[in-house]
Backbone atoms as SQL, in Angstrom:
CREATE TABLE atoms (id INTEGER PRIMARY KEY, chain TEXT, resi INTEGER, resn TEXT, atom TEXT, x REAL, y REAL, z REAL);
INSERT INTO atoms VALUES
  (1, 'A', 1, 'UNK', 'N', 52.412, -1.430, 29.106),
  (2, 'A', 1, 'UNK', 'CA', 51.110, -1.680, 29.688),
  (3, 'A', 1, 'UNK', 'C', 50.190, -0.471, 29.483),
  (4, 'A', 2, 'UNK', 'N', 50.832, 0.828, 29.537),
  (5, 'A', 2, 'UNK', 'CA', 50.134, 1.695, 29.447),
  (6, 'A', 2, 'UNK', 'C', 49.237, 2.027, 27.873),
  (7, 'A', 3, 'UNK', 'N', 50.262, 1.324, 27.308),
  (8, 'A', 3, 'UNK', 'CA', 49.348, 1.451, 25.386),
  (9, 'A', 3, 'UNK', 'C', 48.555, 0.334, 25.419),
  (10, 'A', 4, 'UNK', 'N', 48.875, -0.678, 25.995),
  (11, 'A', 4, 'UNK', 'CA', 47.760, -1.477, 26.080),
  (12, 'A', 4, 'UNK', 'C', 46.370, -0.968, 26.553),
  (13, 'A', 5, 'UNK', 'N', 46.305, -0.251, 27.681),
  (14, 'A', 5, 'UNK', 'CA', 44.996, 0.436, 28.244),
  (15, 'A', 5, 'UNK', 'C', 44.783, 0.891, 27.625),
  (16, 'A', 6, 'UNK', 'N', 45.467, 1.785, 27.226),
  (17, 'A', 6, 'UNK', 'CA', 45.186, 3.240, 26.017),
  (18, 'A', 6, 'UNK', 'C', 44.512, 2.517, 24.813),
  (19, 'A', 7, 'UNK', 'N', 44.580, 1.813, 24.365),
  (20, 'A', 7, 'UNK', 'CA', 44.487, 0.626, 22.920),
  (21, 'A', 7, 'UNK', 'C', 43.061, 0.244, 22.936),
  (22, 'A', 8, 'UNK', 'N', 42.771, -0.586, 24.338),
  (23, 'A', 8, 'UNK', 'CA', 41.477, -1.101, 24.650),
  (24, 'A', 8, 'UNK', 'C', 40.662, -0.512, 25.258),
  (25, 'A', 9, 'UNK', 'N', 41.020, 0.977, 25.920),
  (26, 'A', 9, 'UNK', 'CA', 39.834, 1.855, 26.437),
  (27, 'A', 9, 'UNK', 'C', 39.294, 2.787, 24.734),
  (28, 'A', 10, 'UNK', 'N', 40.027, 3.040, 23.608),
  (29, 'A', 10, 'UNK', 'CA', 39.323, 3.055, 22.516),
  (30, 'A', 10, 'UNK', 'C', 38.636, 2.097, 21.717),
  (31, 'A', 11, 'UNK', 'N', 39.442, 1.285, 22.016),
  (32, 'A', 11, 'UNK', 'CA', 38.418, 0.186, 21.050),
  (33, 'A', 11, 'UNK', 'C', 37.381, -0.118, 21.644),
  (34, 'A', 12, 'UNK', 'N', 37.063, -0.097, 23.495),
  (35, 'A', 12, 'UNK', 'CA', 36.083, -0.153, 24.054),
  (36, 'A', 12, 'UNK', 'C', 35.427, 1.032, 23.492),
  (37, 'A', 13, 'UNK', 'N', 35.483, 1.976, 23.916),
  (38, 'A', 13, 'UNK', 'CA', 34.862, 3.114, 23.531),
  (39, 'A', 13, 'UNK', 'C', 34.092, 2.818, 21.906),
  (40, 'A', 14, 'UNK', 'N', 34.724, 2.652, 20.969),
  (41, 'A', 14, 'UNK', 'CA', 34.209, 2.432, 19.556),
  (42, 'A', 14, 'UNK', 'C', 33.824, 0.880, 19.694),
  (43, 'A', 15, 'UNK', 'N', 32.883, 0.320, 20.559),
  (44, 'A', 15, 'UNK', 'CA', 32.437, -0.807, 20.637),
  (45, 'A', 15, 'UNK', 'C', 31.148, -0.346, 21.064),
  (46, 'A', 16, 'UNK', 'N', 31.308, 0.425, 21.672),
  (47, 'A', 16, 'UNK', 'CA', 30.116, 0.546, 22.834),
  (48, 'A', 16, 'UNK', 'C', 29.318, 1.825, 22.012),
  (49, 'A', 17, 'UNK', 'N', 29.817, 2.405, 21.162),
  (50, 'A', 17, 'UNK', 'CA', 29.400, 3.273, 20.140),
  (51, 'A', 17, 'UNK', 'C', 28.420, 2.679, 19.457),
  (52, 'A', 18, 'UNK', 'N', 29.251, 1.564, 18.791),
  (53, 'A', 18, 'UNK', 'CA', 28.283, 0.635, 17.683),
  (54, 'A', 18, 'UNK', 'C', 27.516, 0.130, 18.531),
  (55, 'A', 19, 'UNK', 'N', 27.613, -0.378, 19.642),
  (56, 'A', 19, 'UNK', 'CA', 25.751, -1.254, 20.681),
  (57, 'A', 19, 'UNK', 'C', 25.273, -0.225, 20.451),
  (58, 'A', 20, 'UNK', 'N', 25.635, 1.230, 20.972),
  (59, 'A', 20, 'UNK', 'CA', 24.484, 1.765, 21.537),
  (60, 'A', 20, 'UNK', 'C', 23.923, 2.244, 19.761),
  (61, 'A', 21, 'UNK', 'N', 24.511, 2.548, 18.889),
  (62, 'A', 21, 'UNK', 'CA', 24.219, 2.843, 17.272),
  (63, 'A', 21, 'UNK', 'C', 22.962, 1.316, 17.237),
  (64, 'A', 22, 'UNK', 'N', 23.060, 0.582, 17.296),
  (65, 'A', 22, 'UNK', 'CA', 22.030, -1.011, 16.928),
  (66, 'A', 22, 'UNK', 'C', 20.913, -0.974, 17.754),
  (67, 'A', 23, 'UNK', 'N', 21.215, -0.755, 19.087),
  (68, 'A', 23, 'UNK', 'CA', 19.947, 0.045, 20.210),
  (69, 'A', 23, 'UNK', 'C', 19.155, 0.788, 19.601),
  (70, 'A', 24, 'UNK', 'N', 19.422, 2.041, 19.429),
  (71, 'A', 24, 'UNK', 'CA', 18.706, 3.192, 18.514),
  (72, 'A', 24, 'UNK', 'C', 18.074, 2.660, 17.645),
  (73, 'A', 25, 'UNK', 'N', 19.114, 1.919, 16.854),
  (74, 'A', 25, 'UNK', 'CA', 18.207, 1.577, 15.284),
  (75, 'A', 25, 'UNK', 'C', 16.844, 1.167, 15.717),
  (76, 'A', 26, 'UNK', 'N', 17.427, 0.209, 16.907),
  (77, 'A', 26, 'UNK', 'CA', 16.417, -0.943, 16.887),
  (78, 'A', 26, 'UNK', 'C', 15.297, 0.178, 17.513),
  (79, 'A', 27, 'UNK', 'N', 15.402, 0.575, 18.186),
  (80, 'A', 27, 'UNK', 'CA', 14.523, 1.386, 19.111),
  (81, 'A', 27, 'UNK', 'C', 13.394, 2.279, 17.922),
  (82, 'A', 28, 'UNK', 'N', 14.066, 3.145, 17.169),
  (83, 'A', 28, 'UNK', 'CA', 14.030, 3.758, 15.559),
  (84, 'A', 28, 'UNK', 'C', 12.693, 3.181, 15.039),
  (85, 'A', 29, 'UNK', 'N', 12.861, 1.468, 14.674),
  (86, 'A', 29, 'UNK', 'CA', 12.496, 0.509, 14.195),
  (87, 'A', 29, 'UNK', 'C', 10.953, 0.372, 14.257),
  (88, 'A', 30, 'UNK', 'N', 11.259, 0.323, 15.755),
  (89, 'A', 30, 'UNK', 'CA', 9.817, -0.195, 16.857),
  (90, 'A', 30, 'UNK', 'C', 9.285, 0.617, 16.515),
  (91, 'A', 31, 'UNK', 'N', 9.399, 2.014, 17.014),
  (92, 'A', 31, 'UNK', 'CA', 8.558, 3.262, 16.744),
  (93, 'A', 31, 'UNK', 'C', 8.138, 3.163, 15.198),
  (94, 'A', 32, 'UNK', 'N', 8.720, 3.527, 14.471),
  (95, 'A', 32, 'UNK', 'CA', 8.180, 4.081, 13.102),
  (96, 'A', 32, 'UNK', 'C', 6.996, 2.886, 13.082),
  (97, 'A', 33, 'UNK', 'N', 7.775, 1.096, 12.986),
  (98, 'A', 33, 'UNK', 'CA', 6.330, -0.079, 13.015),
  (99, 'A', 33, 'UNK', 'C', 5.047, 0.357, 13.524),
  (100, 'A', 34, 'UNK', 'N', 5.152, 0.959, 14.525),
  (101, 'A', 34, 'UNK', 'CA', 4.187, 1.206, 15.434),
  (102, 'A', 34, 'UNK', 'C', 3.569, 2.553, 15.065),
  (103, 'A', 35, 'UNK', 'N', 4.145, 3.606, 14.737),
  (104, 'A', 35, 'UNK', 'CA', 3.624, 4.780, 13.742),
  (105, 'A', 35, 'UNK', 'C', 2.741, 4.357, 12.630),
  (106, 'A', 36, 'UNK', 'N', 3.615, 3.772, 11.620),
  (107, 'A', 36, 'UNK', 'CA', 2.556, 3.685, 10.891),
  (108, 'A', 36, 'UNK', 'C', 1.400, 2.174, 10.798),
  (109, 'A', 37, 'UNK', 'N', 1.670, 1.127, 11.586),
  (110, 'A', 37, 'UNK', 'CA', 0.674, 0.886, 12.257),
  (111, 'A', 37, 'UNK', 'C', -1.071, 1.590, 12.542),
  (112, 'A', 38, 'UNK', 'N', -0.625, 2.398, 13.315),
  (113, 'A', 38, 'UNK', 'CA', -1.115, 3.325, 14.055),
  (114, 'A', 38, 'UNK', 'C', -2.197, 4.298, 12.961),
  (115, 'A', 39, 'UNK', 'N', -1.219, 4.735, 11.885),
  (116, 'A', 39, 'UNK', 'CA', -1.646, 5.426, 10.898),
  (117, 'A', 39, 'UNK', 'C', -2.662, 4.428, 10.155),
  (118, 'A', 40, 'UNK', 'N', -2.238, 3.433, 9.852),
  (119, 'A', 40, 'UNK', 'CA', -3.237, 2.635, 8.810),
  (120, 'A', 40, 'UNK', 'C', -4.702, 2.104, 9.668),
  (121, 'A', 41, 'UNK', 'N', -4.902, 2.171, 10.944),
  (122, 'A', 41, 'UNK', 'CA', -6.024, 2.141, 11.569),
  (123, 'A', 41, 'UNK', 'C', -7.283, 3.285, 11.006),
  (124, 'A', 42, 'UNK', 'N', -6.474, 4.547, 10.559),
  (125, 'A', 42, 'UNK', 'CA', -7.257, 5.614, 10.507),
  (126, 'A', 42, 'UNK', 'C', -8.127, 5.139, 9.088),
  (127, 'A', 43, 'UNK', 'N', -7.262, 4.973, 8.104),
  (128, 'A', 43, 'UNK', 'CA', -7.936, 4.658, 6.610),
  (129, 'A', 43, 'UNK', 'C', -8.663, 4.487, 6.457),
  (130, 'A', 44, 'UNK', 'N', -9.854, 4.542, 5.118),
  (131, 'A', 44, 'UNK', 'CA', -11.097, 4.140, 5.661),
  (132, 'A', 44, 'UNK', 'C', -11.531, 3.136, 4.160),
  (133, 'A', 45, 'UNK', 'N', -11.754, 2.384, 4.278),
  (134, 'A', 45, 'UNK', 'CA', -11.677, 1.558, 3.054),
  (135, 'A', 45, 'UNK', 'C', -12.449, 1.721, 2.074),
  (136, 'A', 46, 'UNK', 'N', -11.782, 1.621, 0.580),
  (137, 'A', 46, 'UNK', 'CA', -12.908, 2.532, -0.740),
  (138, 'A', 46, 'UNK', 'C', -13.611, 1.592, -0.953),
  (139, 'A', 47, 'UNK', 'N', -15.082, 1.817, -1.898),
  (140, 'A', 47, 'UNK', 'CA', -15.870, 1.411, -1.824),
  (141, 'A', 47, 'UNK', 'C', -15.591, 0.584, -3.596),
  (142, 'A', 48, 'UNK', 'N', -15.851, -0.142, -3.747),
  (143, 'A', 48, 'UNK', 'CA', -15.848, -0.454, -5.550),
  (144, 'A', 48, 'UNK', 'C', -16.696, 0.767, -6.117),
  (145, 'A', 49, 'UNK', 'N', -15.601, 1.006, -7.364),
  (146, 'A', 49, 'UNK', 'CA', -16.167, 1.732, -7.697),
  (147, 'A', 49, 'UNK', 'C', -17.458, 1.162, -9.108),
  (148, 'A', 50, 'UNK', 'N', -18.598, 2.118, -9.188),
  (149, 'A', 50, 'UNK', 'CA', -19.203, 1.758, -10.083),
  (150, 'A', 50, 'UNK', 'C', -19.159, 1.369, -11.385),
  (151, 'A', 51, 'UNK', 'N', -19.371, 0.036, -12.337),
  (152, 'A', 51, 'UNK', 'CA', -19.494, -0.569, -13.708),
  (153, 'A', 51, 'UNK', 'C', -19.849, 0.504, -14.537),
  (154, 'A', 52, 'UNK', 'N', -18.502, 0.838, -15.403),
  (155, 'A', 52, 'UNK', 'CA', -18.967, 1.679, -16.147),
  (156, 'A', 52, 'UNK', 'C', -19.433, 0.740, -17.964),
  (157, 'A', 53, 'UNK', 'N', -19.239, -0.187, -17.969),
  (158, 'A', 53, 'UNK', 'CA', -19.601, -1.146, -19.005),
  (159, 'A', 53, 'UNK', 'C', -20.637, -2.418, -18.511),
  (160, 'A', 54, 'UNK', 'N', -21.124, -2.456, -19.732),
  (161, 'A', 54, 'UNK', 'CA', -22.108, -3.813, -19.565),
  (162, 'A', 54, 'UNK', 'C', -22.094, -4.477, -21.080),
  (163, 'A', 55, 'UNK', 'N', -22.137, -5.962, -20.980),
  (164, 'A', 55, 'UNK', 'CA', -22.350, -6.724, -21.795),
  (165, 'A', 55, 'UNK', 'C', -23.583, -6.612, -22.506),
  (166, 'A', 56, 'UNK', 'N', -23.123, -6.391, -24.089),
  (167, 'A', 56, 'UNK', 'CA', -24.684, -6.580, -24.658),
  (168, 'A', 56, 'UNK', 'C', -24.718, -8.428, -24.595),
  (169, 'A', 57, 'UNK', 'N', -26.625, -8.586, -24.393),
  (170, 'A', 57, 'UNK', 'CA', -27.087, -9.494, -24.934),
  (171, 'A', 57, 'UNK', 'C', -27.037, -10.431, -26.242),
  (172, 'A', 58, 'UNK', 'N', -26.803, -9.401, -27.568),
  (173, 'A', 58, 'UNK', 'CA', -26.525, -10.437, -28.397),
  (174, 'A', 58, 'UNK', 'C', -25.807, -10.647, -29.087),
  (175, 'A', 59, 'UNK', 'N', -24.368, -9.510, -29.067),
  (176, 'A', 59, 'UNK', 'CA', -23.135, -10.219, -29.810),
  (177, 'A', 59, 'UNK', 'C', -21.989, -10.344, -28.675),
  (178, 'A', 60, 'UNK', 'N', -22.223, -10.075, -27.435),
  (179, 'A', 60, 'UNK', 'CA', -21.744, -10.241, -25.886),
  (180, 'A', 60, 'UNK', 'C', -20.282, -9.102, -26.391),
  (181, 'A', 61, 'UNK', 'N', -20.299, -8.439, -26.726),
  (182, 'A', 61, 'UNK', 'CA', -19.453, -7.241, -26.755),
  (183, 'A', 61, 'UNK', 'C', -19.498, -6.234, -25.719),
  (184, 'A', 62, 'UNK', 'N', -18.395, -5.976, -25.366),
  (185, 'A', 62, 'UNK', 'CA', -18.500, -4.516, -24.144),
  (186, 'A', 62, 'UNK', 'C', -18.722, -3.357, -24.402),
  (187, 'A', 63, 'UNK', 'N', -19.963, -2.665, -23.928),
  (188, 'A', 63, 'UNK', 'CA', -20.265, -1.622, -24.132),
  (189, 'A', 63, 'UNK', 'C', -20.478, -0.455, -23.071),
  (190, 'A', 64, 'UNK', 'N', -20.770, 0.847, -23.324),
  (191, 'A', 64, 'UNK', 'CA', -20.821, 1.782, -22.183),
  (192, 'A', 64, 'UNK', 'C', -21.958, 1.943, -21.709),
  (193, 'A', 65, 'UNK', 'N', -22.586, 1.877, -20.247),
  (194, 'A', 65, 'UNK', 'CA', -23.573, 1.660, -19.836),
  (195, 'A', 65, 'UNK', 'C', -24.741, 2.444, -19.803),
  (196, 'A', 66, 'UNK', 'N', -24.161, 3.367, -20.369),
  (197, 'A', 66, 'UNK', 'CA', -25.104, 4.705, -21.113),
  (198, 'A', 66, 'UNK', 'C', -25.780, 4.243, -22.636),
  (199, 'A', 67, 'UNK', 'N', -25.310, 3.313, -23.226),
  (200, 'A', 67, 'UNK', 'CA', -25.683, 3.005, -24.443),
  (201, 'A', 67, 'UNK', 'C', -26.931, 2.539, -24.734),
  (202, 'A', 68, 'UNK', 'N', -27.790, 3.275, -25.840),
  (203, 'A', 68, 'UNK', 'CA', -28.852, 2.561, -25.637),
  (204, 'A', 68, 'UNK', 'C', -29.040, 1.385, -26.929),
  (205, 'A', 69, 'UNK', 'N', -27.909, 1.558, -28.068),
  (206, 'A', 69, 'UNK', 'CA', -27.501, 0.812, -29.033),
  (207, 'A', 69, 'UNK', 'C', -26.688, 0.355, -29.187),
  (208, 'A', 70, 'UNK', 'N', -26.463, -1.021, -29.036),
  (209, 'A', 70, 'UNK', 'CA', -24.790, -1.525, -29.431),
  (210, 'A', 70, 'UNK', 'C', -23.725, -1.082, -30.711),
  (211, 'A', 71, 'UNK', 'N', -22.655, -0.634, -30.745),
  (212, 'A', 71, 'UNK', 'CA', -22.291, 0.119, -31.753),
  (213, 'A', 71, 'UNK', 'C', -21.899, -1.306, -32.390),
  (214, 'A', 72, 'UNK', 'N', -21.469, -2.486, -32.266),
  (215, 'A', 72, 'UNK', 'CA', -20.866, -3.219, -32.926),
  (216, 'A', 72, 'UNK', 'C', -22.272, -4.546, -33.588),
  (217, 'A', 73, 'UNK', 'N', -23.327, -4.548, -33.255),
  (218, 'A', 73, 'UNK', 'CA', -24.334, -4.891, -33.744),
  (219, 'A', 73, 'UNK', 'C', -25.316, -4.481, -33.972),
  (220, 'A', 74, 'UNK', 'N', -25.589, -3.144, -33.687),
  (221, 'A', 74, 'UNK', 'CA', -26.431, -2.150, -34.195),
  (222, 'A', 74, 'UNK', 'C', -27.837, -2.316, -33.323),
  (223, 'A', 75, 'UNK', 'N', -27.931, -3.514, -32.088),
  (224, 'A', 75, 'UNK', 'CA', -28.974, -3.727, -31.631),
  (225, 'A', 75, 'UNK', 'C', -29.538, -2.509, -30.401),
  (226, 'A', 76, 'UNK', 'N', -30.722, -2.912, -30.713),
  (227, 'A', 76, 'UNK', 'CA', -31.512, -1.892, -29.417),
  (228, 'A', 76, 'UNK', 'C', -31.883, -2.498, -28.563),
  (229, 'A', 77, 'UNK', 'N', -30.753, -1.715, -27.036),
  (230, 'A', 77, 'UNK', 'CA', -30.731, -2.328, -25.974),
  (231, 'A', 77, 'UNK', 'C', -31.975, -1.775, -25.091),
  (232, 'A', 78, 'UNK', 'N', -32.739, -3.079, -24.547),
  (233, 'A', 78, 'UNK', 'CA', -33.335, -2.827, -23.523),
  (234, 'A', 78, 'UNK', 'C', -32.868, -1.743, -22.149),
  (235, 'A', 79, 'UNK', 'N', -33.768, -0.793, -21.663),
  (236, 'A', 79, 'UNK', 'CA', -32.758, -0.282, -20.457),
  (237, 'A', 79, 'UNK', 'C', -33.495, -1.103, -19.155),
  (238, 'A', 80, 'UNK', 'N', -32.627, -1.449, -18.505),
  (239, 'A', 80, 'UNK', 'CA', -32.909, -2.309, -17.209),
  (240, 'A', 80, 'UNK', 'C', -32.495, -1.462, -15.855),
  (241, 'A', 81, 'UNK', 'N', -33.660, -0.802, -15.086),
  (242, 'A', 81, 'UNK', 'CA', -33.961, -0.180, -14.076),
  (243, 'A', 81, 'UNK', 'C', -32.872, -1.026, -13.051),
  (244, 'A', 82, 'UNK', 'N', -32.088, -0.105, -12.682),
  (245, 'A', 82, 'UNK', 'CA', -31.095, -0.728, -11.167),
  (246, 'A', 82, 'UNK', 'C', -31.926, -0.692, -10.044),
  (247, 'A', 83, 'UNK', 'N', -32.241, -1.642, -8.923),
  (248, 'A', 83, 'UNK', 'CA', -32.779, -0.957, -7.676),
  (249, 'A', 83, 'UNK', 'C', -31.889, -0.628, -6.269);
């Protein structure tokens, strides 16, 4: 009888190890969710960034928006004031 106690007060013991090990985790879990949660409130959202290409008008090729000649049709692009 006595190895019997002896037997099941360890295996209790290494039972109650592993709950309280799954507790933690879980506990672990919550927090960090909630950390970075917490963190992504702060962010601040980017803005698009600006078109650095534009379509020419007459062979519809992509060009750089600095261009004032299409390199692939040789045309002269109007410049069109942004407001």
């Amino acid at each position: 009888m006595k190895k019997f106690i002896e037997e099941f007060k360890t295996f209790a013991l290494r039972g109650n190890v592993m709950v309280n090990f799954i507790i933690m985790a879980f506990i672990l879990f919550c927090l960090m969710k909630g950390i970075n949660k917490l963190a992504g409130l702060t962010k601040k959202e980017e803005e698009p960034a600006e078109p650095t290409t534009k379509i020419c008008p007459y062979c519809q090729s992509e060009i750089s928006i600095k261009a004032s000649r299409c390199p692939h049709c040789t045309s002269v692009l109007e410049e069109t004031k942004s407001e």
